[in-house]
N, C-alpha and C positions, 0 to 999 in steps of 0.2 A: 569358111562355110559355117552358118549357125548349126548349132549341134539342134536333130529332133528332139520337139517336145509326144511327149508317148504318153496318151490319155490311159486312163487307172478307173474303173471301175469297181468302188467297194461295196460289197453286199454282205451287208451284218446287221442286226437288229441291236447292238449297243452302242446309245449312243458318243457312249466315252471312247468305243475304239473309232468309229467312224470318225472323230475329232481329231484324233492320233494323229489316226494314217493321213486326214487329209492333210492336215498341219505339217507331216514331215514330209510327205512324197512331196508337196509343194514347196517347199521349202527346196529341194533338191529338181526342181523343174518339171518335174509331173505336174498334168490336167489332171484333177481328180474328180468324178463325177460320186456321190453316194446314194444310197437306197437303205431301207430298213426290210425287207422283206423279199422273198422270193419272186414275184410275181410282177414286183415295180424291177429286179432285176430284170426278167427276160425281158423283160416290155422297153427299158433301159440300153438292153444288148441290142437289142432291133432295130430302135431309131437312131441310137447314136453307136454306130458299133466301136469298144474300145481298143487297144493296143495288148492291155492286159488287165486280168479281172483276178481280183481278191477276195475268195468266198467262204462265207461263214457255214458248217453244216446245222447251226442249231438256230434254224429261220423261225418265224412264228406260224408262218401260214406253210409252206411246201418246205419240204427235209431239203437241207442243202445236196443230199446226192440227187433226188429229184430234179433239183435245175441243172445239177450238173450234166445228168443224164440227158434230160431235154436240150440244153444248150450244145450237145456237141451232134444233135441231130443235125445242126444244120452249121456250125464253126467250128474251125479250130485255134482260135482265140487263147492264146496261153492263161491256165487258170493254175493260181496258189491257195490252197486251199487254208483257215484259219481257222483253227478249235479249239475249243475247251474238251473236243473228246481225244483219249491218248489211247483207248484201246486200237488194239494191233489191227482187228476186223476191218474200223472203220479209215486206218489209213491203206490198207488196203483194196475196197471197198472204191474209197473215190480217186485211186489210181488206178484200177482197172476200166473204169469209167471214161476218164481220159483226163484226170486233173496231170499238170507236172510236176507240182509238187505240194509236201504237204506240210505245217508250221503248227506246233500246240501252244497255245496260251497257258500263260503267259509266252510272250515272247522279245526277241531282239530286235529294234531297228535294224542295226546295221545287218543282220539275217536276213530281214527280210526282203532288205533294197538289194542286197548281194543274190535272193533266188529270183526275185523279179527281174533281176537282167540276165539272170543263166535261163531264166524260161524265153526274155524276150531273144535270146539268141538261138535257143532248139528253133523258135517258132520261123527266126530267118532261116536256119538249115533247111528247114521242111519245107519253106517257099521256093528256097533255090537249092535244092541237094548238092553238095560239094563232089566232086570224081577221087579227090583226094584229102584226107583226112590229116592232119599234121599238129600234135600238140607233146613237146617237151621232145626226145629223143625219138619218138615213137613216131611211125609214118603208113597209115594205109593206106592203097590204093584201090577203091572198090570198083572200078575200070578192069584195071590190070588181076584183082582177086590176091595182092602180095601186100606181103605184112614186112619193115623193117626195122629195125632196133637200131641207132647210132650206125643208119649205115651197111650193117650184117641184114642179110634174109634170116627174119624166124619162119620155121617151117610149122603150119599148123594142118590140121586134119581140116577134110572140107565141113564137117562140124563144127569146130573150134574157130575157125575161121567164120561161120555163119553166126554165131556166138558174137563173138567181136565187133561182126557187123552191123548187128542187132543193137549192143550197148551203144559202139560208138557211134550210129547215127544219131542215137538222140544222149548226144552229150551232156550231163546234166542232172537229165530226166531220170526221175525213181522210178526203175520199171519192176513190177511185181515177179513173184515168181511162176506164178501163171500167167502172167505175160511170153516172161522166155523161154517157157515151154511150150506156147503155145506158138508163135513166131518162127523156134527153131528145130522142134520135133514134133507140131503140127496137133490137132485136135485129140484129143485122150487122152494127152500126156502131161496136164497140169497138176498132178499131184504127186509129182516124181521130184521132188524136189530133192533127193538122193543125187539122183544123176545129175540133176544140176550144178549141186556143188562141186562134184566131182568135172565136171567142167568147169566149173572155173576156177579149180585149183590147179586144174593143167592149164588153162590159161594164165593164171597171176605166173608159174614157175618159168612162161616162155616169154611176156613181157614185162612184169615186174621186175627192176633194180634191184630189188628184196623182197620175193615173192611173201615172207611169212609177216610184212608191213606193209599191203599193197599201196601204191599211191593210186594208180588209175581205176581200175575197179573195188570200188569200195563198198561194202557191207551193210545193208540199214537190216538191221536187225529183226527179225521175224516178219519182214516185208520182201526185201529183195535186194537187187543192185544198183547202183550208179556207179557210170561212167564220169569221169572229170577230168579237168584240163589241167595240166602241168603250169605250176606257176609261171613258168617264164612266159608261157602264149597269151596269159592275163592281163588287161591295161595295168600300169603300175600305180593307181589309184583304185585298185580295187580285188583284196585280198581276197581269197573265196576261201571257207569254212561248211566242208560237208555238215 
């Protein structure tokens, strides 16, 4: 079977990276379509809708959260976001919005062809939700509401457990921390971010191997959480590096 070719959507106003990206996604079998602006993006997204879109927030004409925000009025199109800005607001900012992930410039090829396929794979989950969850020793079942470790039942609180649910459906995905508070204790509790940690250091102690070096849920620092896959459930051509 021919392996999908997955069109890429880049929207950046420089033109040296627009060069980049198309020279290497294609080079590795991405359709790359490009745009200098906001505006020829959404217009871009509409007629030719892509697989996955690479956005820059520092547009000439519309702020890159601007089309983000517009764009997810009507897709949910897996987007990576690509900046020269590294303050903490504005990456979380265009994760609340609904980017999957986010990349500061300068940056890594091989980063970014590694988040472009953990985003094109949240975006499979989401099409087709899985009943069962299965990466590295780890086993949920969101059917059944049971969590296993190599086999053992871990027993978690039906919070801890909604927790878990939260992160590992979108595998991946950097979700804010006004996200999983908003998700798992509901509207006026996004500034609690106390309590949040405090759950998930009850959670790293019940499925973490070595809870004080977590592998599965892992820390982006003054934004929030991601979930990740356990090497072994990874194609073996393709390392992943939170």
């Amino acid at each position: 079977m021919e392996p999908v070719t997955l069109n890429v959507l880049v929207i950046d106003d420089e033109l040296a990276i627009r060069r980049l990206l198309q020279t290497s996604l294609e080079a590795r079998g991405y359709r790359v379509q490009t745009v200098a602006n906001g505006e020829a993006g959404l217009v871009a997204l509409a007629d030719h809708p892509p697989d996955l879109v690479i956005l820059d927030l520092g547009l000439p004409d519309l702020d890159g959260l601007a089309v983000l925000a517009r764009l997810r009025e009507w897709s949910q199109v897996p987007v990576v976001v690509l900046s020269v800005r590294s303050e903490e607001q504005q990456k979380i900012d265009a994760l609340d919005l609904g980017a999957d992930d986010y990349l500061t410039k300068p940056f890594s090829t091989g980063e970014l062809l590694a988040r472009l396929r953990v985003a094109q794979r949240h975006a499979t989950r989401r099409e087709s939700p899985a009943s069962v969850i299965r990466t590295g020793d780890l086993l949920i079942d969101l059917t059944r509401r049971t969590v296993s470790r190599s086999g053992q039942a871990v027993r978690l609180t039906p919070t801890e457990y909604t927790l878990l649910r939260v992160l590992a459906s979108n595998m991946g995905r950097v979700l804010t921390h006004s996200t999983l508070l908003r998700e798992v204790w509901g509207p006026g509790s996004q500034q609690d971010t106390q309590l949040l940690r405090g759950f998930i250091a009850q959670l790293r102690q019940k499925i973490e191997p070595t809870p004080a070096h977590p592998h599965y849920i892992l820390t982006e620092p003054g934004v929030g959480y991601r979930f990740i896959e356990h090497p072994s459930t990874l194609p073996a051509n393709e390392p992943w590096k939170p």
